[in-house]
C-alpha positions in Angstrom: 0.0 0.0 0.0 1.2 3.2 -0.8 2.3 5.8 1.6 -0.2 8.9 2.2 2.3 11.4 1.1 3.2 9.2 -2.2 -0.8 8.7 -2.8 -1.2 12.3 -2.1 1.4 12.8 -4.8 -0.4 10.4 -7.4 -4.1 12.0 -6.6 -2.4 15.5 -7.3 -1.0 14.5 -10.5 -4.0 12.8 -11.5 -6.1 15.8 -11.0 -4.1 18.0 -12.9 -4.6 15.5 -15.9 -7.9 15.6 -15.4 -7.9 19.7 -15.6 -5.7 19.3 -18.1 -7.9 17.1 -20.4 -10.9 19.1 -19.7 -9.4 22.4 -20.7 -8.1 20.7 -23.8 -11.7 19.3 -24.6 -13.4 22.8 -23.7 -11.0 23.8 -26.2 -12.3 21.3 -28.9 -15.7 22.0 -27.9 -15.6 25.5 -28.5 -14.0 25.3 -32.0 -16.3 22.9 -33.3 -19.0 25.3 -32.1 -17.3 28.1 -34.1 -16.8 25.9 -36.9 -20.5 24.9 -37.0 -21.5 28.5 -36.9 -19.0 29.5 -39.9 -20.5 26.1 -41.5 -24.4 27.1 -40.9 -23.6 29.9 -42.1 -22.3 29.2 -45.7 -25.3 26.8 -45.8 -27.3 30.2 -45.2 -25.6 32.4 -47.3 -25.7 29.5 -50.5 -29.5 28.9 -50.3 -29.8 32.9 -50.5 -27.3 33.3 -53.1 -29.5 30.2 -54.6 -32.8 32.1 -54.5 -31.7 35.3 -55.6 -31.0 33.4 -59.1 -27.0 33.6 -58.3 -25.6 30.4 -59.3 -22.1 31.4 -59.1 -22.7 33.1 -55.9 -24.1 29.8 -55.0 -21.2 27.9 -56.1 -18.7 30.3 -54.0 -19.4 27.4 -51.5 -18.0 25.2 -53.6 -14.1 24.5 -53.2 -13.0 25.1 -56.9 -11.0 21.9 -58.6 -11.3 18.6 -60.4 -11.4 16.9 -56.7 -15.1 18.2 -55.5 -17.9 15.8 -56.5 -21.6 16.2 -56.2 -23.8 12.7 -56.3 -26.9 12.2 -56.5 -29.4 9.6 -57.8 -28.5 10.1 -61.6 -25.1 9.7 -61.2 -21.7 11.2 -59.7 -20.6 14.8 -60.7 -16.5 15.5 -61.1 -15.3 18.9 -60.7 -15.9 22.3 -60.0 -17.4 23.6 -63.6 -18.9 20.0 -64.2 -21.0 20.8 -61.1 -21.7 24.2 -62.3 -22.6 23.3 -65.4 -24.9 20.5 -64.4 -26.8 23.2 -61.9 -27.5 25.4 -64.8 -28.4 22.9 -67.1 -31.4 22.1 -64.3 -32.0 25.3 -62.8 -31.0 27.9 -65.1 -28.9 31.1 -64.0 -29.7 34.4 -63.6 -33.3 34.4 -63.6 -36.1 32.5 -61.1 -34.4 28.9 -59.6 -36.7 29.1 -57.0 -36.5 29.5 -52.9 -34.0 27.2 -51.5 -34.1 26.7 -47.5 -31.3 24.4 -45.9 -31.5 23.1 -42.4 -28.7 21.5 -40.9 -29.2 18.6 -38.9 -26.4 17.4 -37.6 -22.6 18.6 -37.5 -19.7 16.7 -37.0 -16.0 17.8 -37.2 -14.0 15.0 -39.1 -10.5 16.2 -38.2 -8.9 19.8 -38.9 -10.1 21.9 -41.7 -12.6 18.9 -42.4 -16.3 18.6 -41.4 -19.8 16.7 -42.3 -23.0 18.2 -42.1 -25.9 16.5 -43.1 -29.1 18.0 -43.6 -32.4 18.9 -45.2 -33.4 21.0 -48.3 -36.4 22.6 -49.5 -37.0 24.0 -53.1 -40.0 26.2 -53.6 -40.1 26.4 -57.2 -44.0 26.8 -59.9 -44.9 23.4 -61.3 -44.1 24.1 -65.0 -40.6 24.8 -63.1 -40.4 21.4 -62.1 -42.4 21.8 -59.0 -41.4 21.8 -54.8 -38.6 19.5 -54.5 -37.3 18.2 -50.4 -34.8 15.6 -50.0 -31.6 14.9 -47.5 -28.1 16.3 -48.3 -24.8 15.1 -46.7 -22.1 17.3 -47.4 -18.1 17.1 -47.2 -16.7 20.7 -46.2 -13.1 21.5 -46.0 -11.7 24.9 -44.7 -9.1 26.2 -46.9 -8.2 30.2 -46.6 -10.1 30.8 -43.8 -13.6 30.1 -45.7 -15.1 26.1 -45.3 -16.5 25.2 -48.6 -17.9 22.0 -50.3 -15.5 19.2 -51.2 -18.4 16.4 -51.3 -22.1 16.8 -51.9 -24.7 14.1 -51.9 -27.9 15.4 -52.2 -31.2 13.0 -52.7 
């Protein structure tokens, strides 16, 4: 058994680990609160970039390069102007694409400078447009410059 002054010793040290850890998970915690934020907000500032009839203000959310991919049930996407391209061969540009809401439901960090957010859409478009559309989205974002923007999208 140990003494009390070399327990005393141990229980000290262990309770400056513990401290320790803590402060180093209130750390994590706050970031990935911050990055959430700066996250829901891209989502935010896409869908109105979206339903003012801006696709390339939409696509500013977008990390530009051959890497980013968009899937969805027709088929898999490669690159930044592929995706473009495929977005106003549906929607259009410049004129009426419809009101687009996003709303996040769930966040998770996936290491630095990486995160997944998964979600729900709603399109509020006229019938002869192609009609109200809603479906899930799961997208890959990666923070590069400061700004977190889409490196994976799977919408359905």
């Amino acid at each position: 058994m140990a003494s009390g002054k070399t327990g005393g010793r141990w229980l000290a040290r262990a309770a400056m680990g513990l401290a320790a850890g803590l402060a180093v998970v209130g750390v994590a915690m706050a970031a990935t609160s911050a990055d959430e934020t700066a996250v829901t907000a891209a989502l935010n500032a896409s869908a109105e970039a979206w339903s003012r009839g801006d696709l390339d203000g939409f696509m500013q959310y977008y990390e530009p390069g051959e890497a980013t991919v968009y899937l969805n049930k027709d088929g898999l996407v490669r690159g930044y102007k592929a995706i473009h391209d495929m977005y106003a061969g549906r929607f259009g540009q410049g004129g009426s694409m419809g009101q687009l809401s996003l709303e996040l439901l769930n966040f998770r960090p996936l290491g630095p400078g990486y995160a997944l957010a998964t979600g729900r859409f709603h399109l509020a478009r006229p019938a002869a447009e192609g009609g109200a559309a809603t479906g899930l989205f799961t997208l890959v974002f990666h923070k590069s410059g400061g700004r977190w923007r889409i490196i994976s999208d799977h919408t359905s």
